[in-house]
mmCIF file of the C-alpha atoms, coordinates in Angstrom:
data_MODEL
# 
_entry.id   MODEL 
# 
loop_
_atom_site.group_PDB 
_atom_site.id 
_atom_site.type_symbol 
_atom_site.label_atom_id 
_atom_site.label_alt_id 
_atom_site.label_comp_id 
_atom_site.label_asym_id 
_atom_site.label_entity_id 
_atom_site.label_seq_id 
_atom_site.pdbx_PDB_ins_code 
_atom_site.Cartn_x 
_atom_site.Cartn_y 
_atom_site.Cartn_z 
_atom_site.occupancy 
_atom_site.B_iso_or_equiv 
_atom_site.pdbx_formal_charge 
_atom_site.auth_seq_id 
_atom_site.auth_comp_id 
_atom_site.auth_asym_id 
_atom_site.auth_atom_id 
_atom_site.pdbx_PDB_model_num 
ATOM 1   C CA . UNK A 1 1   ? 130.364 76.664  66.384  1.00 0.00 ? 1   UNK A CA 1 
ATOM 2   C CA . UNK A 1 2   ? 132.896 78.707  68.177  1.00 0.00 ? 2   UNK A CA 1 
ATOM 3   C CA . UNK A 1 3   ? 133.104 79.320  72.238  1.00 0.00 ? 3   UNK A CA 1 
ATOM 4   C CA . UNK A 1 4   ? 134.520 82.625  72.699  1.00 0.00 ? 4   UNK A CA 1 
ATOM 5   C CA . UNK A 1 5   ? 136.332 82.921  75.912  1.00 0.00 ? 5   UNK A CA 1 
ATOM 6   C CA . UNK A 1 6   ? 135.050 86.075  76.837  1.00 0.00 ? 6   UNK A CA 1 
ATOM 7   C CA . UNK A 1 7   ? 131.236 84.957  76.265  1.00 0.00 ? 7   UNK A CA 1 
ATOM 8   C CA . UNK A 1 8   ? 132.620 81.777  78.631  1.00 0.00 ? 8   UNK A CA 1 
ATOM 9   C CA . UNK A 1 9   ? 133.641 83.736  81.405  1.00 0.00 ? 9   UNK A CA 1 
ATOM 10  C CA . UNK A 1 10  ? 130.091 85.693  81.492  1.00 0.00 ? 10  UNK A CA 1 
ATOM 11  C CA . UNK A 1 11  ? 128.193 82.597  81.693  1.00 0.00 ? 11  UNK A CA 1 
ATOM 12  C CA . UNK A 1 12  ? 130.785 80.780  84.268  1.00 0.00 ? 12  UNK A CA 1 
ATOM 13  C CA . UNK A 1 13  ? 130.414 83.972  86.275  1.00 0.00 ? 13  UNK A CA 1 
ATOM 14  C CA . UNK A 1 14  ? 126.156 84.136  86.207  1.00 0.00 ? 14  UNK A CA 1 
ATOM 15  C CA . UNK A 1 15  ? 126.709 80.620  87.297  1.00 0.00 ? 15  UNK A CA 1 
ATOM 16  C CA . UNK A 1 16  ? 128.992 81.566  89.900  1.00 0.00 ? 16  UNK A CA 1 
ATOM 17  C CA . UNK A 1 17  ? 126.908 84.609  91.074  1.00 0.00 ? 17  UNK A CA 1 
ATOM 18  C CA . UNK A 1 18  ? 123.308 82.566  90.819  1.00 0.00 ? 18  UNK A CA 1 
ATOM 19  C CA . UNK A 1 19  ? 124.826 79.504  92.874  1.00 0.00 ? 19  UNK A CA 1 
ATOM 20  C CA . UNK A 1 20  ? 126.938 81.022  95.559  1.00 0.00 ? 20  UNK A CA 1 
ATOM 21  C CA . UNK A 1 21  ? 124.074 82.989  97.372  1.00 0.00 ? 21  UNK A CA 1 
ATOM 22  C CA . UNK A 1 22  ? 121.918 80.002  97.224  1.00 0.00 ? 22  UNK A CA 1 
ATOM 23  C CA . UNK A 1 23  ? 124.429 77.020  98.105  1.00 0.00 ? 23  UNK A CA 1 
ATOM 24  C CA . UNK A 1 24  ? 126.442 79.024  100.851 1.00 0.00 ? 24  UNK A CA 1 
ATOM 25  C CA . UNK A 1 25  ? 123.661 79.978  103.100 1.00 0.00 ? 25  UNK A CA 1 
ATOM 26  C CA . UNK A 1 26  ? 122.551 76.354  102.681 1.00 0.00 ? 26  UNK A CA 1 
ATOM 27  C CA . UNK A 1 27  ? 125.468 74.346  103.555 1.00 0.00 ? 27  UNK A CA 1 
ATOM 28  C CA . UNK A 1 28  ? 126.203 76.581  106.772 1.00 0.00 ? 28  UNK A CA 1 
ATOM 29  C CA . UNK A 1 29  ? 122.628 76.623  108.267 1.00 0.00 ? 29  UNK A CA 1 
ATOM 30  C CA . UNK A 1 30  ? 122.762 72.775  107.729 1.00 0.00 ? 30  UNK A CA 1 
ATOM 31  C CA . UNK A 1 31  ? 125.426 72.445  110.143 1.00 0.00 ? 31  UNK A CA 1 
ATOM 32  C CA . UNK A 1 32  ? 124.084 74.511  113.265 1.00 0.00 ? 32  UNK A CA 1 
ATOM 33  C CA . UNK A 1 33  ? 120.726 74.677  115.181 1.00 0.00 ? 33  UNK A CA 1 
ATOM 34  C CA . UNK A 1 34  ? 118.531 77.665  114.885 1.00 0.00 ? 34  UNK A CA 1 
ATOM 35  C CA . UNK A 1 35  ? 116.601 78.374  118.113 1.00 0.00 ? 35  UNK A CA 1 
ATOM 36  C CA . UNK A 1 36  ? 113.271 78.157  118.025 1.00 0.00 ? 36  UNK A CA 1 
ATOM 37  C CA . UNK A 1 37  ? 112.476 82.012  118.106 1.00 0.00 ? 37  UNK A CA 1 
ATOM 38  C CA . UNK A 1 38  ? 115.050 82.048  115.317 1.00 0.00 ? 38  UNK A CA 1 
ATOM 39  C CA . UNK A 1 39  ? 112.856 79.212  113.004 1.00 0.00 ? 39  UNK A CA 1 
ATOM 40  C CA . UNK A 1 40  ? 109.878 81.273  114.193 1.00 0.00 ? 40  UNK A CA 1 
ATOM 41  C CA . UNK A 1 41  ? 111.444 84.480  112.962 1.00 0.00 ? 41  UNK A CA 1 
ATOM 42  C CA . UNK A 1 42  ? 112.096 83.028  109.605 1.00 0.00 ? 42  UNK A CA 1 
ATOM 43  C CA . UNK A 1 43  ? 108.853 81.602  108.966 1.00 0.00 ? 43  UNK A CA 1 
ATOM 44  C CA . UNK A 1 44  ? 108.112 84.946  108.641 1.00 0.00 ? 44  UNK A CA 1 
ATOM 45  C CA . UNK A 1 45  ? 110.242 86.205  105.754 1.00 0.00 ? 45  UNK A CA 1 
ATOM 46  C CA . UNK A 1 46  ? 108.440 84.969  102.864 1.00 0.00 ? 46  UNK A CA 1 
ATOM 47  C CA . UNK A 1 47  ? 104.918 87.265  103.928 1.00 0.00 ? 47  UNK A CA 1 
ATOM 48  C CA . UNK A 1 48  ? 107.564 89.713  104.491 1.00 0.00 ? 48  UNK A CA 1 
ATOM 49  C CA . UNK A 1 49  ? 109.389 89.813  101.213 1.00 0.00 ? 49  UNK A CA 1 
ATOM 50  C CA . UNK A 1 50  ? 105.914 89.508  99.073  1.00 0.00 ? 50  UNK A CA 1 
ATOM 51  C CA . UNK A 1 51  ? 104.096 92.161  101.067 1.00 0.00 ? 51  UNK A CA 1 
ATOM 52  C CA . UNK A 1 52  ? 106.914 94.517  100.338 1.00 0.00 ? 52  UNK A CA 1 
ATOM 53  C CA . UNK A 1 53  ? 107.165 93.409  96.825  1.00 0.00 ? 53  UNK A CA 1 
ATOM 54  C CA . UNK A 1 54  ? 102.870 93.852  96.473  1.00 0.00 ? 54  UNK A CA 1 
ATOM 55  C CA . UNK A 1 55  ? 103.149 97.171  98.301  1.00 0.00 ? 55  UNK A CA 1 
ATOM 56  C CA . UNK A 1 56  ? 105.561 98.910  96.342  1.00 0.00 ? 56  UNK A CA 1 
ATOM 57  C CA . UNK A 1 57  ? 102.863 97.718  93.076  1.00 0.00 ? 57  UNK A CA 1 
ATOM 58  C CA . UNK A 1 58  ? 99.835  98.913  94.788  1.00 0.00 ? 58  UNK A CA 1 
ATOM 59  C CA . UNK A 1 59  ? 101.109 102.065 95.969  1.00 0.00 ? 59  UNK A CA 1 
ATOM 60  C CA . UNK A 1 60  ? 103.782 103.344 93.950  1.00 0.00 ? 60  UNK A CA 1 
ATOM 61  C CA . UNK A 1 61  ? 103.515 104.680 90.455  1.00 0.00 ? 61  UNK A CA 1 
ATOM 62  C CA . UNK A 1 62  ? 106.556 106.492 88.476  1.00 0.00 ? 62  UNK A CA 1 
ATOM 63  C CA . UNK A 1 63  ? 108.477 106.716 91.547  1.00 0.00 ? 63  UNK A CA 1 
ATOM 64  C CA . UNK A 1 64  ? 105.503 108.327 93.130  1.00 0.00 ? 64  UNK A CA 1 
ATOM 65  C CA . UNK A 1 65  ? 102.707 107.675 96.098  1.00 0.00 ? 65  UNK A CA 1 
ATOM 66  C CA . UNK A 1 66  ? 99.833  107.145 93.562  1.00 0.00 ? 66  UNK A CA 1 
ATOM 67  C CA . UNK A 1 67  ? 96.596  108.814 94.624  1.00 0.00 ? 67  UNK A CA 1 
ATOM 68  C CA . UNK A 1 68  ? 94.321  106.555 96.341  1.00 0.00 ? 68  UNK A CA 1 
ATOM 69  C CA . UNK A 1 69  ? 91.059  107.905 94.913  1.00 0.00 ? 69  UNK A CA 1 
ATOM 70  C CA . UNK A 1 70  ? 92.625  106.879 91.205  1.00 0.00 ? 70  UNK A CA 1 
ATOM 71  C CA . UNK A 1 71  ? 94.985  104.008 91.914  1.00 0.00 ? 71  UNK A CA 1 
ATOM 72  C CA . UNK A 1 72  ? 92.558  100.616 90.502  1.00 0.00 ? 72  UNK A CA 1 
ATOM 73  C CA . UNK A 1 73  ? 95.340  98.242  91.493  1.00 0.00 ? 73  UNK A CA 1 
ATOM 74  C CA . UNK A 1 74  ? 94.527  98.865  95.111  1.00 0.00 ? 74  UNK A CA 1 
ATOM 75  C CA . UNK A 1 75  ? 90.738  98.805  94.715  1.00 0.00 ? 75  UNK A CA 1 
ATOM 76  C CA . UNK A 1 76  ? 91.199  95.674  93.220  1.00 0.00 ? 76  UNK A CA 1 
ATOM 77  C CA . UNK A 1 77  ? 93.510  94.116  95.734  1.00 0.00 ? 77  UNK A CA 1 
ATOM 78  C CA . UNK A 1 78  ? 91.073  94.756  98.431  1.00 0.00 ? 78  UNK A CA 1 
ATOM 79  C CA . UNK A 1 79  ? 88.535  91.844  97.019  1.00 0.00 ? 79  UNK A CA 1 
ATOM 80  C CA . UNK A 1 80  ? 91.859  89.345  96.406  1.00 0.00 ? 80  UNK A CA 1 
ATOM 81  C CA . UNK A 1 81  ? 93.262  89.959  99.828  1.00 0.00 ? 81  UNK A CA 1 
ATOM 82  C CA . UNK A 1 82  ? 89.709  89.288  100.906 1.00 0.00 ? 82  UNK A CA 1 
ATOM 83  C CA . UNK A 1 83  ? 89.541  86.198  98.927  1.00 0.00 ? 83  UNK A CA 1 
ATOM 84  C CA . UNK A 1 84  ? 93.104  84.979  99.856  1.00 0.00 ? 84  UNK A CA 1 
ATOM 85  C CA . UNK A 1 85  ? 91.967  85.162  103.467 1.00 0.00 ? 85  UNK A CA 1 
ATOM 86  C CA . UNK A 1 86  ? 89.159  83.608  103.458 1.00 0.00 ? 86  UNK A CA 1 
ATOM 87  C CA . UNK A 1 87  ? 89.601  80.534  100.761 1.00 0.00 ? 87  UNK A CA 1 
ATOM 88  C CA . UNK A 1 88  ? 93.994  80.191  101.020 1.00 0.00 ? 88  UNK A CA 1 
ATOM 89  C CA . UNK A 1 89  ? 93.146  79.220  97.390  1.00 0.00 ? 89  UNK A CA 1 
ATOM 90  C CA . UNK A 1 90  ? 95.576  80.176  95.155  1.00 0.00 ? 90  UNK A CA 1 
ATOM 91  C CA . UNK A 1 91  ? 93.504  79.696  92.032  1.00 0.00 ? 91  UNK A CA 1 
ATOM 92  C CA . UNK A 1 92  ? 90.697  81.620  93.793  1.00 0.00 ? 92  UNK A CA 1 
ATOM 93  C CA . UNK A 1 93  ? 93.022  84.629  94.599  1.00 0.00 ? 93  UNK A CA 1 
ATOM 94  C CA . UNK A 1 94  ? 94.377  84.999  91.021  1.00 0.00 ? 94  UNK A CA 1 
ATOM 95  C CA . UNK A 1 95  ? 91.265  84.804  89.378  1.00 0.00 ? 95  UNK A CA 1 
ATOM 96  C CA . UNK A 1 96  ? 89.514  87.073  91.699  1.00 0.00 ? 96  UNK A CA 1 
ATOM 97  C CA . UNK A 1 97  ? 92.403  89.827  91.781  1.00 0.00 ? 97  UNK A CA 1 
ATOM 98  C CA . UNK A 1 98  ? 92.084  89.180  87.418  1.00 0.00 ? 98  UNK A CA 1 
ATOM 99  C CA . UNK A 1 99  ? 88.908  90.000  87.161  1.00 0.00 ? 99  UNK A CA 1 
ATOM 100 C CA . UNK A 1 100 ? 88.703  92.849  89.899  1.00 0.00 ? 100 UNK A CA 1 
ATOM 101 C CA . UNK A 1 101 ? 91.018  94.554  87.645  1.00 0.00 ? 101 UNK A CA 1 
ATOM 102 C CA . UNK A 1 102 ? 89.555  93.316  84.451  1.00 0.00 ? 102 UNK A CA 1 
ATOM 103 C CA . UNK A 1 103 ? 86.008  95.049  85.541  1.00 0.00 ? 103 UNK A CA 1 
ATOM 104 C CA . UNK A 1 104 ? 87.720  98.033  87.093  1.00 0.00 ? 104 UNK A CA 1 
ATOM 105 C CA . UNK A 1 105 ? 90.028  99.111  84.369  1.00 0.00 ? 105 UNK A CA 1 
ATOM 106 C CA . UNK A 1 106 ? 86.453  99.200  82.351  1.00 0.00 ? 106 UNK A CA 1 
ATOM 107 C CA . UNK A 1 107 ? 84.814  101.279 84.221  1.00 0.00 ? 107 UNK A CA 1 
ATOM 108 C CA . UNK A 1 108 ? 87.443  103.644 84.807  1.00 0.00 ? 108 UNK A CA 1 
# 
């Protein structure tokens, strides 16, 4: 089997590009102390990156607002958020937001 350089340089550079952004940040946070209203700001960035990821789903369609009245994503989010709440199962929340949509897409 042959290893063409310029096929070796692609992968050495994903490598590059995948481990920088993750290692960096990692070995320079390890070496100072983050206030406290600092740890408390980033305990918030995970809700904050999957709420803008879930909103841009359940509201956007073809680079569009979607219309409410229509959109069965968001009908059907409204009984998983519910049951995300109210259980913090994760199991419970996928299954519930499957078969929202499951029975919504058939009626509509």
């Amino acid at each position: 089997m042959e290893v063409r350089l310029d096929i070796f340089l692609i992968i050495l550079g994903a490598a590059l590009v995948t481990f920088i952004p993750r290692v960096l940040p990692l070995m320079l946070l390890s070496r100072i102390t983050i206030p406290g209203w600092g740890m408390r700001w980033l305990n918030y960035m995970p809700i904050a990156v999957m709420s803008a990821l879930i909103a841009q789903e359940l509201f956007i369609d073809g680079g569009r607002f979607s219309a409410l009245s229509t959109n069965v994503e968001l009908i059907a989010a409204l009984p998983t958020f519910w049951v995300a709440v109210k259980t913090r199962s994760l199991l419970g929340t996928v299954i519930t937001g499957v078969i929202s949509l499951l029975l919504l897409r058939l009626v509509f």
